[in-house]
Backbone bond lengths (Angstrom), bond angles and torsions (degrees), N, CA, C in turn:
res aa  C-N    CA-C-N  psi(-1)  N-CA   C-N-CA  omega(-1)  CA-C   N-CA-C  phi
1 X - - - 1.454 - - 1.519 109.13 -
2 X 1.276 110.79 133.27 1.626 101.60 -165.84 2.238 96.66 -129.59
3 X 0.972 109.00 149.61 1.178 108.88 -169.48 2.051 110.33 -71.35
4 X 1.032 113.91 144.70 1.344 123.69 -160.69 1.366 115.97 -67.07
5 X 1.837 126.49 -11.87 1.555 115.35 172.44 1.419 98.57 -130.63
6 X 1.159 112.75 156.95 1.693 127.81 157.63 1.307 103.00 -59.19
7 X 0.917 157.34 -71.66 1.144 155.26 -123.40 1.845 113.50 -82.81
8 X 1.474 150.70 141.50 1.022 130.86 -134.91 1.885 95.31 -93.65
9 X 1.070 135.56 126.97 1.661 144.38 -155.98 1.162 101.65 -74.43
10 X 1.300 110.80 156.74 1.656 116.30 -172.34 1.959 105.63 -96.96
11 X 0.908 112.13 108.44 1.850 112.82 -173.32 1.155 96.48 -32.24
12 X 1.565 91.26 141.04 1.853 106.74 177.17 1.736 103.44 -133.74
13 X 1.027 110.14 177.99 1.153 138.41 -169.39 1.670 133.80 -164.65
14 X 1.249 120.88 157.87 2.052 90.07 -178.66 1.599 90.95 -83.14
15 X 1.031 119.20 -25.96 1.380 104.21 177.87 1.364 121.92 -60.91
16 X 0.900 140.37 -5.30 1.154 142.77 -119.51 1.790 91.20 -143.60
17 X 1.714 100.10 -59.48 1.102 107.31 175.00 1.245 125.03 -68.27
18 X 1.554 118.17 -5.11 1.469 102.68 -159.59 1.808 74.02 -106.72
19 X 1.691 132.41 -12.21 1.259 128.53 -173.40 1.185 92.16 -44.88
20 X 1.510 123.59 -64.24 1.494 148.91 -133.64 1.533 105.37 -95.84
21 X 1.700 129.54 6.37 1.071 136.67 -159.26 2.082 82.30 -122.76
22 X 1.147 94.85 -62.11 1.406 106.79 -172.64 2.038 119.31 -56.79
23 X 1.812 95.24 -12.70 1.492 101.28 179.39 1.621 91.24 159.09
24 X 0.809 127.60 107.40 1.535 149.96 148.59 1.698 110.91 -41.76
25 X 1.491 119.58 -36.68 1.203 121.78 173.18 1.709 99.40 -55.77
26 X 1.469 108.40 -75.83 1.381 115.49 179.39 1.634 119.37 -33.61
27 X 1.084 111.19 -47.46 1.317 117.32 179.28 1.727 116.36 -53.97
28 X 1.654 103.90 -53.42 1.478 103.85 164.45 2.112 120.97 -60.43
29 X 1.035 104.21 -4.07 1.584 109.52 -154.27 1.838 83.18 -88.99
30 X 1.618 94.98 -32.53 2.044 98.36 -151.00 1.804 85.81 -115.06
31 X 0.545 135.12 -40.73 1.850 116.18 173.05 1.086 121.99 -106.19
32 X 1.642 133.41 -28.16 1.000 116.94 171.29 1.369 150.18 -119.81
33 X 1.181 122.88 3.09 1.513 136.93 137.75 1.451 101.20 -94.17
34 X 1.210 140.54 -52.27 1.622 139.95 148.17 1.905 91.61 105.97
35 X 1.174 93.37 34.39 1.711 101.84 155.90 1.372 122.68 -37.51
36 X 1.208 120.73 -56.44 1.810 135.07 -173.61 1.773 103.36 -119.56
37 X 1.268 81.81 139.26 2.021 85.63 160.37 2.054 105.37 -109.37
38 X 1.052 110.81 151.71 1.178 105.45 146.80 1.359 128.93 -91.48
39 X 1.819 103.70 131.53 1.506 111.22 178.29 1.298 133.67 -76.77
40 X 1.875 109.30 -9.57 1.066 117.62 -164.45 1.494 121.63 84.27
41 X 1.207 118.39 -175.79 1.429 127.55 -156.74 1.769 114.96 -158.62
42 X 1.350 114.33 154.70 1.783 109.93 -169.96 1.710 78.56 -55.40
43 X 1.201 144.14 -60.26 1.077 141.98 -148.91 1.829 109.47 -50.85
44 X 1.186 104.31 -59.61 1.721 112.58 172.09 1.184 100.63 -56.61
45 X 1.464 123.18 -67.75 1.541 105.75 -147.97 1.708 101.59 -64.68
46 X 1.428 119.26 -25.25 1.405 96.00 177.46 1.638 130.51 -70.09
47 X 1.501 102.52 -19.66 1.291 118.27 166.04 1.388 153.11 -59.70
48 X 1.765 85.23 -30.68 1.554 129.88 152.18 1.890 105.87 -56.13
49 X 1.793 89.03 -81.57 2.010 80.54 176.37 1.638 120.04 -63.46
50 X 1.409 114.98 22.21 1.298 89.88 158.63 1.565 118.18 -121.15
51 X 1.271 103.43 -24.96 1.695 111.38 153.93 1.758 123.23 -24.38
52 X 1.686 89.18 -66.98 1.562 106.43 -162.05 1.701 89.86 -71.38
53 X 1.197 139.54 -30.37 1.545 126.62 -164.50 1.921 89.91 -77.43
54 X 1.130 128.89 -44.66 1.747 136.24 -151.29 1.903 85.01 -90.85
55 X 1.102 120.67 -22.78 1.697 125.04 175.65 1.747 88.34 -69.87
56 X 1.266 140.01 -68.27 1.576 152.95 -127.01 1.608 81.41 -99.62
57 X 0.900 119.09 -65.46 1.372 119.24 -155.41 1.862 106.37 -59.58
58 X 1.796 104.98 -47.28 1.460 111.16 169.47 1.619 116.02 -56.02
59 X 1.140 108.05 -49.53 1.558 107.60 178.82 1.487 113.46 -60.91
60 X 1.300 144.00 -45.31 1.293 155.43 -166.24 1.417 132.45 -126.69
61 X 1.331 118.25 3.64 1.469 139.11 130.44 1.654 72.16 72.73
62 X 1.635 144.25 64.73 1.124 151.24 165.99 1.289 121.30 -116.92
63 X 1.172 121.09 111.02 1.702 109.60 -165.96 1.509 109.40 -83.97
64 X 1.455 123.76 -1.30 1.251 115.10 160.94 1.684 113.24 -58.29
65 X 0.758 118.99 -27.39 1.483 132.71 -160.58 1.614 89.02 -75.12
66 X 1.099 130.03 -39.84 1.536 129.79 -179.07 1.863 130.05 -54.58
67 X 0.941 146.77 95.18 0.886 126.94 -176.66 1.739 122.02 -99.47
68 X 1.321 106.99 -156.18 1.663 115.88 -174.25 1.857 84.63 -75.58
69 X 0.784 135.17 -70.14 1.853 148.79 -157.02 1.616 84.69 -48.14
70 X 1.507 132.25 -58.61 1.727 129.42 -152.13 1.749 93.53 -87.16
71 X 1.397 117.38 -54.89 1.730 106.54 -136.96 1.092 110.13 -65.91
72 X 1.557 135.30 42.04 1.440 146.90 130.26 1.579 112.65 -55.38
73 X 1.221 95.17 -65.50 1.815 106.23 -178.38 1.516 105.96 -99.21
74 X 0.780 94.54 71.29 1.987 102.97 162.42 1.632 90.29 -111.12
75 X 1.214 125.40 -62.40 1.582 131.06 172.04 1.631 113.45 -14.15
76 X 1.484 113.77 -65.88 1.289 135.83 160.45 1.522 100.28 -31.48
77 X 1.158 129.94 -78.83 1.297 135.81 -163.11 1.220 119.93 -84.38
78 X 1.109 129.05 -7.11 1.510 120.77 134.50 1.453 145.22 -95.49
79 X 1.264 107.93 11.84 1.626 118.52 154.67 1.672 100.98 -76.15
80 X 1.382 105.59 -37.04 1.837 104.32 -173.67 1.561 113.30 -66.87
81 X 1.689 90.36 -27.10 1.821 93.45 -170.72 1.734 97.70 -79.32
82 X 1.452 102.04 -43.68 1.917 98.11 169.22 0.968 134.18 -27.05
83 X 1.421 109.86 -50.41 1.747 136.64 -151.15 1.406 99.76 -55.95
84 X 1.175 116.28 173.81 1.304 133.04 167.96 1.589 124.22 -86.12
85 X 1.401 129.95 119.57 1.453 103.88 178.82 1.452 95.87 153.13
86 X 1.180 132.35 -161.73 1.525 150.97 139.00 0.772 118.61 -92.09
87 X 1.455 131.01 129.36 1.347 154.22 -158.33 1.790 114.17 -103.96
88 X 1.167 91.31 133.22 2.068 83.82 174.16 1.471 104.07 -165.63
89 X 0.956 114.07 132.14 1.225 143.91 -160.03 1.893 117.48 -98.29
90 X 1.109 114.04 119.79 2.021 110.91 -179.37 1.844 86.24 32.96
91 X 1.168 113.79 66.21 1.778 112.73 166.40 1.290 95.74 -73.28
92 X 0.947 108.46 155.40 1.792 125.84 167.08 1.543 122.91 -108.69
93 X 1.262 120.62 104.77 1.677 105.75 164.89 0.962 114.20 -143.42
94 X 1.320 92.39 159.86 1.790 118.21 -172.79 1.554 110.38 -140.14
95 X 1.157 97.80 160.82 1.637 126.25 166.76 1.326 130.13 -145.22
96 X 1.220 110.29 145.57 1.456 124.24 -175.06 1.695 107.37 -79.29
97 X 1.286 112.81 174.18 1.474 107.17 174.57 1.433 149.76 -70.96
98 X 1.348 93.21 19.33 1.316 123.66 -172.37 1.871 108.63 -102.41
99 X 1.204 100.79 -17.22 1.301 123.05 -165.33 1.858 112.91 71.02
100 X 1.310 93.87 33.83 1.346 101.09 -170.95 2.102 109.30 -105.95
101 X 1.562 123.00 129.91 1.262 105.62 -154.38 1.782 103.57 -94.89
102 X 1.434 80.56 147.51 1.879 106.88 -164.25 1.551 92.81 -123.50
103 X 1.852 91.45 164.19 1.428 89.77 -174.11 1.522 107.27 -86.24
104 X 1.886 111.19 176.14 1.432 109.60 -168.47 1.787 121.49 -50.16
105 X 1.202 99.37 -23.14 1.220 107.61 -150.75 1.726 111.03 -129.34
106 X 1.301 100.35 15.14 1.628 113.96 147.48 1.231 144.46 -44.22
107 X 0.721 115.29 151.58 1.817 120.18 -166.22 2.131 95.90 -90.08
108 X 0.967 81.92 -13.08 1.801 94.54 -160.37 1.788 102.63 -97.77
109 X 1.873 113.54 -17.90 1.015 107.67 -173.32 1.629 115.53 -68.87
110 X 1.434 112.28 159.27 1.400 125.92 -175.30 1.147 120.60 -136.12
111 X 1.281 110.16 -46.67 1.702 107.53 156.53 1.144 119.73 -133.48
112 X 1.347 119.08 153.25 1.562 108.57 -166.33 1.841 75.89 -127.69
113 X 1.631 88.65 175.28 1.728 118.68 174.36 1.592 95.19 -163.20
114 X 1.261 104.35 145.05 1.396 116.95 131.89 1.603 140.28 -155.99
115 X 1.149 94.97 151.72 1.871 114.07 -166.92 1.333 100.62 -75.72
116 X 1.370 125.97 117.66 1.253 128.51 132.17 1.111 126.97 -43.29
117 X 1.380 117.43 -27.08 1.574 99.21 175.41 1.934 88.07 -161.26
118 X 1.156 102.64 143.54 1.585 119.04 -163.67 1.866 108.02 -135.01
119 X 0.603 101.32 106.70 1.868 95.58 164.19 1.047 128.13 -115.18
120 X 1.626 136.34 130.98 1.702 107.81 -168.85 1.665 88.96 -120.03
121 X 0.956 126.72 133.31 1.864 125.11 157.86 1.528 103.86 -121.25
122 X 1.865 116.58 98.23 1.252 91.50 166.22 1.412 110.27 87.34
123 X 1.821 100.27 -144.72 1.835 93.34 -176.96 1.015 97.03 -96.73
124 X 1.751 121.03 -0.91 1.790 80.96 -178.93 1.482 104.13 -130.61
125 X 1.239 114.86 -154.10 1.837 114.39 -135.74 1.839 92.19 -170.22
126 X 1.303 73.15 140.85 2.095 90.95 174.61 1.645 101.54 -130.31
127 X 1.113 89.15 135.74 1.700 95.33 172.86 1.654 122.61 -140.81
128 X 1.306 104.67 95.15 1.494 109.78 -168.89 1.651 121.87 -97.07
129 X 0.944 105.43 130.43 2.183 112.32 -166.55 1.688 74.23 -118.62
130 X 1.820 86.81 122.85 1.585 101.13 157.79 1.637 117.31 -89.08
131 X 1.374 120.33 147.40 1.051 123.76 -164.48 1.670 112.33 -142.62
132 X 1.148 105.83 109.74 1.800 126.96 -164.37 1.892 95.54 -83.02
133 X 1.231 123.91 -10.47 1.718 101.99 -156.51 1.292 82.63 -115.39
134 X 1.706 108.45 -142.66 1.617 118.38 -155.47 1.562 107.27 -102.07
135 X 1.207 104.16 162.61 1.826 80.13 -166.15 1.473 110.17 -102.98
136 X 1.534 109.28 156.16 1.557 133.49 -132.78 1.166 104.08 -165.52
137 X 1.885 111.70 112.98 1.182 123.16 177.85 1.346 111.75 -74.64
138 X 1.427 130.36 119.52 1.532 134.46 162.62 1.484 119.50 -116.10
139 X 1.267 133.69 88.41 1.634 119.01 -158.66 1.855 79.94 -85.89
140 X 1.832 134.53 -20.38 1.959 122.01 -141.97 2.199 63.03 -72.37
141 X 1.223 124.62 -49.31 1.729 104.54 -144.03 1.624 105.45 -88.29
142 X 1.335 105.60 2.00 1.789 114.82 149.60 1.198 124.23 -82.65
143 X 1.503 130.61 -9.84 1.249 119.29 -147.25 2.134 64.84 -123.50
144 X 1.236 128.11 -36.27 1.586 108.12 -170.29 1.457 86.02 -85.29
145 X 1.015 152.11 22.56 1.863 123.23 174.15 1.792 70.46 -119.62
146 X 0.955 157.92 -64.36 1.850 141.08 165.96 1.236 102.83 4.31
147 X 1.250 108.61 -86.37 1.800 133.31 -147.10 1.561 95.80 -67.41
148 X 1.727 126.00 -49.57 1.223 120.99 -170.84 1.593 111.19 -63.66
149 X 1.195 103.28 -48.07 1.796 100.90 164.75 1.261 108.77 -58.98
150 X 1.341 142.01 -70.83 1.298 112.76 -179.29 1.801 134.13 -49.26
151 X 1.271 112.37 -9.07 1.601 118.90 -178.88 1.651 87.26 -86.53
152 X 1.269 134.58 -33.88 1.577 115.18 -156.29 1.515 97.24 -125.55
153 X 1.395 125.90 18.63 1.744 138.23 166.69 1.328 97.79 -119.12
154 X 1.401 137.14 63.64 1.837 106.83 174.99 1.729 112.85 -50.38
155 X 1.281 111.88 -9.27 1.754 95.49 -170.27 1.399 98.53 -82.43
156 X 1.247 107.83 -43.57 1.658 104.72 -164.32 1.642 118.11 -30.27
157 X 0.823 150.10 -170.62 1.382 151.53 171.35 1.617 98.95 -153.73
158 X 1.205 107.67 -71.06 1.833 124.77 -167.73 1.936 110.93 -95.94
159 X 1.306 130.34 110.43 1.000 135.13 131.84 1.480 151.47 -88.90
160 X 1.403 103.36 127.59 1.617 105.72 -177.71 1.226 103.19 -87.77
161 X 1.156 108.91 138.78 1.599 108.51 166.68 1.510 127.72 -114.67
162 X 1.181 158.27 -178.97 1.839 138.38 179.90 1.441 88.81 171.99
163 X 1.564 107.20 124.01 1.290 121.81 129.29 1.120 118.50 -81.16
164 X 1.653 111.17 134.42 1.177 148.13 -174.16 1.280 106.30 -111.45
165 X 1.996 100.86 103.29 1.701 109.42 -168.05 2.208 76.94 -103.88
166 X 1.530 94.81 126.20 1.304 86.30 -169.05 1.872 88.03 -105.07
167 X 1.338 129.28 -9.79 1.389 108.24 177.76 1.415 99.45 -83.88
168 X 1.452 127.48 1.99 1.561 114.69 178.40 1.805 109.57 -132.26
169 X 1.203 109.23 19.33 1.725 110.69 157.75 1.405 110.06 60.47
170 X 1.541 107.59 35.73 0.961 95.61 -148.94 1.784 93.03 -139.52
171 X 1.380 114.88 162.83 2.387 110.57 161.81 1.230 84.54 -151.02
172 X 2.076 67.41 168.82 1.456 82.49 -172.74 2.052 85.79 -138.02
173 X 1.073 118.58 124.55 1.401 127.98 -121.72 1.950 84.48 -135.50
174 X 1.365 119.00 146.53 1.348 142.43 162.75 1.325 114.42 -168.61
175 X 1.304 100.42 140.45 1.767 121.43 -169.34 1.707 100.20 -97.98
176 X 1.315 139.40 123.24 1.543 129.72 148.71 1.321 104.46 -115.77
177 X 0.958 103.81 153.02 1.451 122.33 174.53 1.929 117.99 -109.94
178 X 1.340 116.15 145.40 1.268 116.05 -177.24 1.876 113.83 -53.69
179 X 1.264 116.04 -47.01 1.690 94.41 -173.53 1.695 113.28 -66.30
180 X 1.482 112.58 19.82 1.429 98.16 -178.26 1.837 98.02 -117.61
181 X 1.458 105.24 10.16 1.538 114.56 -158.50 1.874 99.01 -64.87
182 X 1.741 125.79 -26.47 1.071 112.18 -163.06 1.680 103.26 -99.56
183 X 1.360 114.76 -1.70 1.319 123.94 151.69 1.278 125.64 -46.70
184 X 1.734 86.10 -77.87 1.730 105.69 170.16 1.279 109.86 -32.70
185 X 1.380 134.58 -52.98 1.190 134.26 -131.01 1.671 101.81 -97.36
186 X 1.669 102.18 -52.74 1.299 112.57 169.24 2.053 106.36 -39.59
187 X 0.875 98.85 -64.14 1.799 87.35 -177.37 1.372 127.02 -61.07
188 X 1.735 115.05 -33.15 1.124 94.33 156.95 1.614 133.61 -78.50
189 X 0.874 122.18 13.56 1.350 152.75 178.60 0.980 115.46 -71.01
190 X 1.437 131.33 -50.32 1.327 151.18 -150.89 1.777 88.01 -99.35
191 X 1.360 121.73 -32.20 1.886 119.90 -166.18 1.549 96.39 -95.05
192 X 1.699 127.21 -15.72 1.208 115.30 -178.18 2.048 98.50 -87.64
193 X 1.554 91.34 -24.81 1.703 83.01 -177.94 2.066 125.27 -68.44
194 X 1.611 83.77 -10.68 1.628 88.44 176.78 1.329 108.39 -83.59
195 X 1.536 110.80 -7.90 1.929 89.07 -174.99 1.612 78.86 -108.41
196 X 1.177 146.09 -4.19 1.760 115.30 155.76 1.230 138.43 -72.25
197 X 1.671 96.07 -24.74 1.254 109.44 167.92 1.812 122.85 -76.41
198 X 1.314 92.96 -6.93 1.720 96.80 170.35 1.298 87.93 -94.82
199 X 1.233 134.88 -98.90 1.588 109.91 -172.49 0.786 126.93 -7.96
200 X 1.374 130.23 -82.94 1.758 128.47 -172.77 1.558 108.62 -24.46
201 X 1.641 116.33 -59.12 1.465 135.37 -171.06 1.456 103.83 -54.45
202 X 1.552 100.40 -44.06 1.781 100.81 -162.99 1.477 107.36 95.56
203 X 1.651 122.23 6.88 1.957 108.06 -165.67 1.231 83.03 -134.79
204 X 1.550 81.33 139.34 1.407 88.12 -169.37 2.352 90.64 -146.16
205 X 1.345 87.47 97.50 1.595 96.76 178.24 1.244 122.12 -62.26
206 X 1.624 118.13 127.28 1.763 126.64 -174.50 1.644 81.28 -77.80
207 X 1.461 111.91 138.53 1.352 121.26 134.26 1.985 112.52 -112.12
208 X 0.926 79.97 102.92 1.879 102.67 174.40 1.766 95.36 -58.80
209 X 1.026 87.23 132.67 1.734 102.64 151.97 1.697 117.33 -173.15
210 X 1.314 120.36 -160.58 1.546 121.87 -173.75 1.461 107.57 -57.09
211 X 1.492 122.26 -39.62 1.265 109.27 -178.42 1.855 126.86 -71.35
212 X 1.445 114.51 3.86 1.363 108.28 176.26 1.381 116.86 -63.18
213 X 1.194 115.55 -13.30 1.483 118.53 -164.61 1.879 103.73 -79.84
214 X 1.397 98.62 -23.44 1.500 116.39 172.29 1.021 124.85 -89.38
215 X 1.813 142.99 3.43 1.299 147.83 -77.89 1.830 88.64 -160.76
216 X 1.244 131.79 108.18 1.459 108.30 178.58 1.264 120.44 -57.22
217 X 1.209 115.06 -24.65 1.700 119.96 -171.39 1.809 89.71 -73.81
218 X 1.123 132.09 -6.95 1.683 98.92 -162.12 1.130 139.89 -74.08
219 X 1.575 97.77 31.23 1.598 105.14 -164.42 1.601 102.46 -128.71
220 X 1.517 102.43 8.43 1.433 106.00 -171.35 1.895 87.26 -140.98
221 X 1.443 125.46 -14.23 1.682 114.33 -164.50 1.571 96.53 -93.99
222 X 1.374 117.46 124.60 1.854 120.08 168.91 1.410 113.25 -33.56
223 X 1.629 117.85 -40.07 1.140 134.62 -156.20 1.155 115.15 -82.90
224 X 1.700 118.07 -34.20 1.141 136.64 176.10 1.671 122.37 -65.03
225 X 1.559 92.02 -57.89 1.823 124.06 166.27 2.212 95.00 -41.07
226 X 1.573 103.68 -63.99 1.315 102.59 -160.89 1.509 96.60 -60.92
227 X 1.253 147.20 -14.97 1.279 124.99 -140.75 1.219 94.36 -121.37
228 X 1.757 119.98 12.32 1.295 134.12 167.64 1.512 130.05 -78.64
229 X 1.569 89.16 -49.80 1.407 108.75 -173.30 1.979 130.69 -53.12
């Protein structure tokens, strides 16, 4: 499988992609002239400290690592530490445009992912994204933590995947399997080629809606400013 332009790809991410899904303006504002950063929100940063404590605590089975915000889901994370398999923790992967896997921090990388929580037994594979907010069906950022394990597992065959909504006890769970991986891949393929093709072009269309008001650019986007007034 070889990536769809000659030309060298603009780094992606699902984050990244769903930036550029959610408003293409934004997307140019935060990667590519890189006008605004986002600072985040009480919402992120708490999401952040609860990641990194369920990251410390999975790796080193240390209950200092636990705090008032996690020791709900310690439960969660030790059926995972139980399980059967190899264990890996906020793994990182990437690939170059070849769909071939490079390290994180390559000159060659193209898309990155990473698993909060990874298990491999064999052919098959668990891949769990913890999730602090309200719960929200996404199969496009199930179907890329799929495909990225299968580019950097050749054994695997079958992945489960599950968000883990841990303030609601709750997943939201899909199985793919490898002979459907050049499917999978082909379609997401086709959503990474719309944000190159805005690059390449340079246009990159605001879609305005309720969330500009939340928007890091909104103090610099027309759209944002207008949707104030």
């Amino acid at each position: 499988m070889e990536a769809q332009r000659n030309n060298e790809p603009v780094r992606l991410s699902y984050s990244r992609l769903s930036t550029f899904e959610q408003c293409p303006q934004k997307f140019d504002y935060m990667y590519v002239t890189k006008n605004v950063q986002d600072s985040g929100s009480d919402a992120t940063r708490y999401g952040n400290r609860v990641h990194e404590s369920l990251e410390y605590y999975a790796k080193t089975g240390d209950p200092a690592a636990i705090t008032a915000e996690t020791k709900n889901y310690i439960g969660m994370v030790d059926r995972i530490r139980n399980s059967e398999g190899d264990k890996y923790y906020e793994y990182q992967m990437a690939i170059d445009a070849n769909c071939q896997p490079c390290g994180w921090m390559s000159d060659e990388a193209w898309i990155r992912s990473i698993a909060d929580v990874l298990v491999v037994n064999g052919d098959r594979a668990f891949c769990g994204d913890w999730k602090t907010g309200k719960v929200r069906d996404n199969p496009m950022q199930l179907q890329l933590f799929s495909c990225m394990i299968m580019f950097h597992f050749p054994e695997v065959q079958t992945v489960k995947t599950s968000f883990i909504w841990l303030q609601h006890d709750a997943f939201t769970s899909a199985t793919y399997h490898r002979r459907h991986l050049e499917l999978m891949w082909t379609n997401l393929s086709q959503r990474f080629a719309a944000v190159q093709d805005a690059v390449d072009l340079g246009v990159f269309v605001a879609k305005p809606s309720p969330l500009c008001g939340w928007c890091a650019a909104k103090e610099i986007c027309p759209y944002a400013k207008r949707s104030r007034r």
